[in-house]
Wavefront OBJ file of the C-alpha trace (Angstrom):
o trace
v 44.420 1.649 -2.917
v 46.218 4.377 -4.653
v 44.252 3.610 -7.572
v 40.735 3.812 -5.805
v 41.471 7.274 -4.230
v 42.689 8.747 -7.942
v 39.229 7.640 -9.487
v 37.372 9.084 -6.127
v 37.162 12.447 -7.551
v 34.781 10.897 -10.168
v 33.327 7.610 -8.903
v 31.677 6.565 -5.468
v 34.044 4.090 -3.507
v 30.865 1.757 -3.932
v 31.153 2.015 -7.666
v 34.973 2.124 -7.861
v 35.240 -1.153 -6.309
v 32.311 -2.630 -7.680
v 34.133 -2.348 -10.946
v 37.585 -3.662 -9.385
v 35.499 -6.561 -7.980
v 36.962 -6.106 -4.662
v 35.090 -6.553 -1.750
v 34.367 -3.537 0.314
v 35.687 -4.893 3.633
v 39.116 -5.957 2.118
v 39.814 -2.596 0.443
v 38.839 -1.529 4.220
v 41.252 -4.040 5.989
v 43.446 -2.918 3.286
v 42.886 0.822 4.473
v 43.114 0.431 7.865
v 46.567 -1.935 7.576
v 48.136 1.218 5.925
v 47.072 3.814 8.297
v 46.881 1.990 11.393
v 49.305 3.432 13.307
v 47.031 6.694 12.804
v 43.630 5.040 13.318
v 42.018 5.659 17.080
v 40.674 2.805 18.819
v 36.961 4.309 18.409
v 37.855 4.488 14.619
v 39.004 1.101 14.500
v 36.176 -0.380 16.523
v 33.451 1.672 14.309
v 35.492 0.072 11.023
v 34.469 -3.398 12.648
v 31.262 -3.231 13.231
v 30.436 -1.771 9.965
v 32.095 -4.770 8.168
v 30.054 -6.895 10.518
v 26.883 -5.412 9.611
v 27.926 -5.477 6.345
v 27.543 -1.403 6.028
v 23.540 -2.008 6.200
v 23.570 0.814 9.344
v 23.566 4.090 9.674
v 25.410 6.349 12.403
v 23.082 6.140 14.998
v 22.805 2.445 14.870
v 26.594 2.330 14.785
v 26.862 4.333 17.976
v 23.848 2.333 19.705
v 26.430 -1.024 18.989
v 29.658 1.077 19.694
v 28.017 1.793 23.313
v 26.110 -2.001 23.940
v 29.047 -3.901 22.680
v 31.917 -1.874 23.306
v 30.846 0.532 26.405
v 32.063 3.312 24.001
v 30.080 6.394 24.302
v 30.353 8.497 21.470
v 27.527 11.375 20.197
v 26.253 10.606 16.682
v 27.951 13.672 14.870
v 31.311 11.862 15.775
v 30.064 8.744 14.745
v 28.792 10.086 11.806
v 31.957 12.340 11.074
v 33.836 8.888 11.557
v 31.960 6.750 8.926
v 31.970 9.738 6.343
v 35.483 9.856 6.847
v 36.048 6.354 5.599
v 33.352 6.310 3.424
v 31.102 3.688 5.623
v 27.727 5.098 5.362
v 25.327 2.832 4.882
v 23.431 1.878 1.637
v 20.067 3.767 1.497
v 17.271 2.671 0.353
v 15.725 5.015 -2.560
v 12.142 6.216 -1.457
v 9.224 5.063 -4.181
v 7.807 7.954 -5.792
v 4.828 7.453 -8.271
v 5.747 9.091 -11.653
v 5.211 8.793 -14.924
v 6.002 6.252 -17.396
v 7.160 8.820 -19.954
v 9.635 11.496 -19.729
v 7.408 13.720 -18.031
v 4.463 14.298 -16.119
v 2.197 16.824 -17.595
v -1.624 17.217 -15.393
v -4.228 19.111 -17.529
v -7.099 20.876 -16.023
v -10.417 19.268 -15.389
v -12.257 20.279 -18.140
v -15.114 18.365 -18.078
v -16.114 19.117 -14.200
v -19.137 16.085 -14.858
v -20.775 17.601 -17.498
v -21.223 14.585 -19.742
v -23.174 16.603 -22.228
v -22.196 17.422 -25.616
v -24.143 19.189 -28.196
v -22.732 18.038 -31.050
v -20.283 14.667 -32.565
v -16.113 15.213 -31.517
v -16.528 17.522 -28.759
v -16.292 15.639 -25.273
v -14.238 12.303 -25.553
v -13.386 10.085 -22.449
v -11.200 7.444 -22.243
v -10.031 5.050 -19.638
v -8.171 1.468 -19.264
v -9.523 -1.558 -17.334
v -8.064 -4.950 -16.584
v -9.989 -7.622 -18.385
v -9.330 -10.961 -16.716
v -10.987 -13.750 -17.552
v -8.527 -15.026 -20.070
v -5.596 -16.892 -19.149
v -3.594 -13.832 -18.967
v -4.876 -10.408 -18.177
v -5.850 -8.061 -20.641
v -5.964 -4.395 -20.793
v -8.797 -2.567 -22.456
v -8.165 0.808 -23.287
v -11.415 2.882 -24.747
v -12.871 6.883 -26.080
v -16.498 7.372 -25.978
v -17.903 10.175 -27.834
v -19.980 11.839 -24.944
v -22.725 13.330 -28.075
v -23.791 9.654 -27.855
v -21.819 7.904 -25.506
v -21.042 5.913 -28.850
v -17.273 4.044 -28.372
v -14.704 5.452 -31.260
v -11.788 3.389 -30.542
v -10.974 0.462 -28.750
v -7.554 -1.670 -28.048
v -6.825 -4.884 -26.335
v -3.601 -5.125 -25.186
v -1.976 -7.784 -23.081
v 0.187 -4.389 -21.365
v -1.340 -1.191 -20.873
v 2.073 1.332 -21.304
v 1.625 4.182 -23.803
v 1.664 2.374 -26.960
v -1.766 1.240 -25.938
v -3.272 4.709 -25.230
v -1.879 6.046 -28.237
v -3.024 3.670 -30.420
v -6.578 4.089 -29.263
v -6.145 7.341 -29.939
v -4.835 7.290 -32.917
v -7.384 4.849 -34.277
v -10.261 7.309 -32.652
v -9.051 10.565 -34.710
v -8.582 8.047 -38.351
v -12.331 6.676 -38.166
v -13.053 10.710 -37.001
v -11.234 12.176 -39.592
v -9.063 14.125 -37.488
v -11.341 16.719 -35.885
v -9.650 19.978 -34.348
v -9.949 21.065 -30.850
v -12.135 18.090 -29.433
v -11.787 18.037 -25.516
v -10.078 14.339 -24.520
v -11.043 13.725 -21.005
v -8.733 11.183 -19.077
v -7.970 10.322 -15.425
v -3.952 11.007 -14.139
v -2.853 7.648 -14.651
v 1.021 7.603 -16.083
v 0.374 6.669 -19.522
v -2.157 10.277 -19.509
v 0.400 12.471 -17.928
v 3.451 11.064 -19.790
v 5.544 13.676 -22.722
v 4.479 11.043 -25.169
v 1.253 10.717 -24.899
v 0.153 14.902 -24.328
v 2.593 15.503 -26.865
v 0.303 13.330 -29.419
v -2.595 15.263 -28.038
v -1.288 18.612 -28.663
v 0.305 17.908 -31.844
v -3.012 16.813 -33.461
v -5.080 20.081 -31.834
v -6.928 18.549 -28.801
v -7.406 19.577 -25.915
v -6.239 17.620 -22.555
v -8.508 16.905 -19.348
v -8.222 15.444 -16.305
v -10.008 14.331 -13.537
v -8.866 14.845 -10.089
v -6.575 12.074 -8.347
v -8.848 8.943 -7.327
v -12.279 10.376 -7.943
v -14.193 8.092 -10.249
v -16.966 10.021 -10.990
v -15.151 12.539 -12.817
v -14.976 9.903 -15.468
v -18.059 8.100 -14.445
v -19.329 7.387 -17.768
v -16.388 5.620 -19.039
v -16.505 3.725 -15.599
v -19.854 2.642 -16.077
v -19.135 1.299 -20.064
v -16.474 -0.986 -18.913
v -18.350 -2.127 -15.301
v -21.615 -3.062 -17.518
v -19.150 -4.626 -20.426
v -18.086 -6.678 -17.838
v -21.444 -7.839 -15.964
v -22.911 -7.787 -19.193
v -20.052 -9.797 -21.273
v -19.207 -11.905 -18.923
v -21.714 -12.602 -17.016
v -21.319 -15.735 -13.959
v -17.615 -15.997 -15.839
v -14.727 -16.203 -13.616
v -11.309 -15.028 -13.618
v -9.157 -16.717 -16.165
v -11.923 -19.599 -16.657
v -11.288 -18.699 -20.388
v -8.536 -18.765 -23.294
v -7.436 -15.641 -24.851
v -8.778 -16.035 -28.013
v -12.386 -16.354 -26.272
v -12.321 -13.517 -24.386
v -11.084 -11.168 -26.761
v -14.043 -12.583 -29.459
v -16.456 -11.599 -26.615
v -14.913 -8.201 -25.891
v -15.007 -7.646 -29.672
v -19.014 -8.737 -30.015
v -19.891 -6.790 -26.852
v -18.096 -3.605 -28.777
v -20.195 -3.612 -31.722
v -23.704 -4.569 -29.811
v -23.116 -1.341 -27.292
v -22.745 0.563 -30.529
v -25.196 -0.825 -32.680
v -27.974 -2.455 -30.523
v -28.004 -1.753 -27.073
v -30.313 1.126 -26.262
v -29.941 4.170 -23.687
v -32.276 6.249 -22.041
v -30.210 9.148 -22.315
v -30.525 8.653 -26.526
v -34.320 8.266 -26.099
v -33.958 4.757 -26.145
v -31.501 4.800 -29.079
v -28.391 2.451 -29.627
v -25.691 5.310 -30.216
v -24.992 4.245 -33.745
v -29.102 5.880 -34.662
v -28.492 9.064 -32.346
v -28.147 12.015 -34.434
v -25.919 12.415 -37.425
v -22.003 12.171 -36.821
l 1 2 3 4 5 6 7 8 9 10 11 12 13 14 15 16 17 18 19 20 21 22 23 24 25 26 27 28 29 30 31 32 33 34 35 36 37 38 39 40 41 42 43 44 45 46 47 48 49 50 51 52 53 54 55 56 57 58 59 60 61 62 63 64 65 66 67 68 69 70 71 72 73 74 75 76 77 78 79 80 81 82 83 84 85 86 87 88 89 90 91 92 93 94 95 96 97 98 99 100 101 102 103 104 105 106 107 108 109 110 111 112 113 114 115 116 117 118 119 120 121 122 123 124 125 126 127 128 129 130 131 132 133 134 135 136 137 138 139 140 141 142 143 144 145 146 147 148 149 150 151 152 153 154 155 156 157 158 159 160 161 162 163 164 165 166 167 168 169 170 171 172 173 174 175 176 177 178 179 180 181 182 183 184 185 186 187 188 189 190 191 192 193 194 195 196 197 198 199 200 201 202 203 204 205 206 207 208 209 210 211 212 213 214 215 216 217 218 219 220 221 222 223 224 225 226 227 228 229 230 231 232 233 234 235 236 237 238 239 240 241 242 243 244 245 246 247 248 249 250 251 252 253 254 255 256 257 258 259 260 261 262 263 264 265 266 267 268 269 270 271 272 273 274 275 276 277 278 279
């Protein structure tokens, strides 16, 4: 015991005796055995119903039992002032918050506002991830478009979609581009977007982050509609993991190159985007 209150000044008494592998109602039996002479009979009677509950209460539950069981009426500051006192608080739960996967979370501006127009080759790219599941595991797709002619620049199939798989894309989009300066890359605020790794990437090779607001699909509807039609298109009466991997990745790959090279759009005057304009 002498031992535990030496290391409290550094340690929680959870921790302490975590390490010491002794359990927390001994070192409190333990506790109360040396200082029982001093201990009330409220203290004592709070002590046992905390061990009984195995410490999963907090002070107002402890008085609620302390005045059902015991017909002890205490308020809940002295309840609570009891349990701090010999450290019987109970566990809590941490609350979920939704962050990033990377070190950071870093929101650009929306950039784009829906103006899916672009004058010229590597000024407006959007990219976006979807689940593709028809294999026998899911697969993530992650995608740019070149809004000039909605042609696709990069594309990667991973079986995970963390930040290696949005980098990658990326990277592979600015090597077949030739590393253009200052082109605006248009993304929703999913984790791998906002994370230090991935806008780090982006600034270091002079682009320019956008966002789209939180759960609005049409800021990004373009992108949206690419992977809805790859899916209705691709795999069309298909269900969910009706396939193996290898056959659904060979049809992701073929559906890739026909958008590009052979499937026309009105908006490129009936054009695949491959023979719209020069890039």
């Amino acid at each position: 015991m002498t031992l535990v209150e030496r290391m409290q000044t550094k340690y929680t008494i959870t921790a302490i005796l975590s390490a010491l592998l002794v359990p927390r109602s001994t070192y409190y039996r333990w506790r109360s055995e040396a200082t029982d002479s001093s201990l009330t009979d409220v203290e004592r009677t709070i002590i046992d119903i905390c061990e009984s509950t195995k410490y999963r209460y907090g002070h107002r539950k402890v008085r609620a039992l302390l005045q059902r069981d015991y017909n002890i009426k205490r308020n809940r500051n002295t309840v609570q002032r009891i349990m701090q006192k010999y450290h019987l608080q109970c566990r809590i739960k941490p609350k979920k918050k939704w962050q990033s996967q990377g070190e950071t979370i870093i929101i650009a501006p929306d950039r784009i506002k829906r103006d899916f127009q672009a004058a010229a080759p590597n000024q407006k790219w959007v990219t976006d991830i979807t689940y593709i599941q028809y294999g026998r595991t899911v697969q993530y797709l992650s995608t740019i478009i070149d809004l000039y002619n909605n042609e696709i620049v990069a594309a990667k199939l991973y079986n995970h979609q963390q930040t290696p798989l949005v980098l990658d894309t990326l990277k592979e989009a600015l090597e077949k581009r030739a590393h253009p300066k200052g082109v605006i890359i248009h993304s929703d605020q999913g984790s791998v977007y906002t994370s230090y790794a991935y806008q780090s990437y982006v600034m270091e090779n002079n682009l320019v982050s956008s966002m789209s607001r939180r759960g609005n699909c049409w800021d990004n509807a373009v992108i949206e509609s690419f992977h809805s039609n790859l899916k209705s298109e691709a795999f069309i009466y298909t269900r969910f993991n009706s396939l193996s991997n290898v056959e659904t990745i060979s049809r992701v790959n073929q559906y890739l190159k026909y958008y590009n090279e052979e499937r026309i759009q009105e908006k490129l005057g009936y054009l695949p985007p491959i023979h719209f304009g020069g890039r």
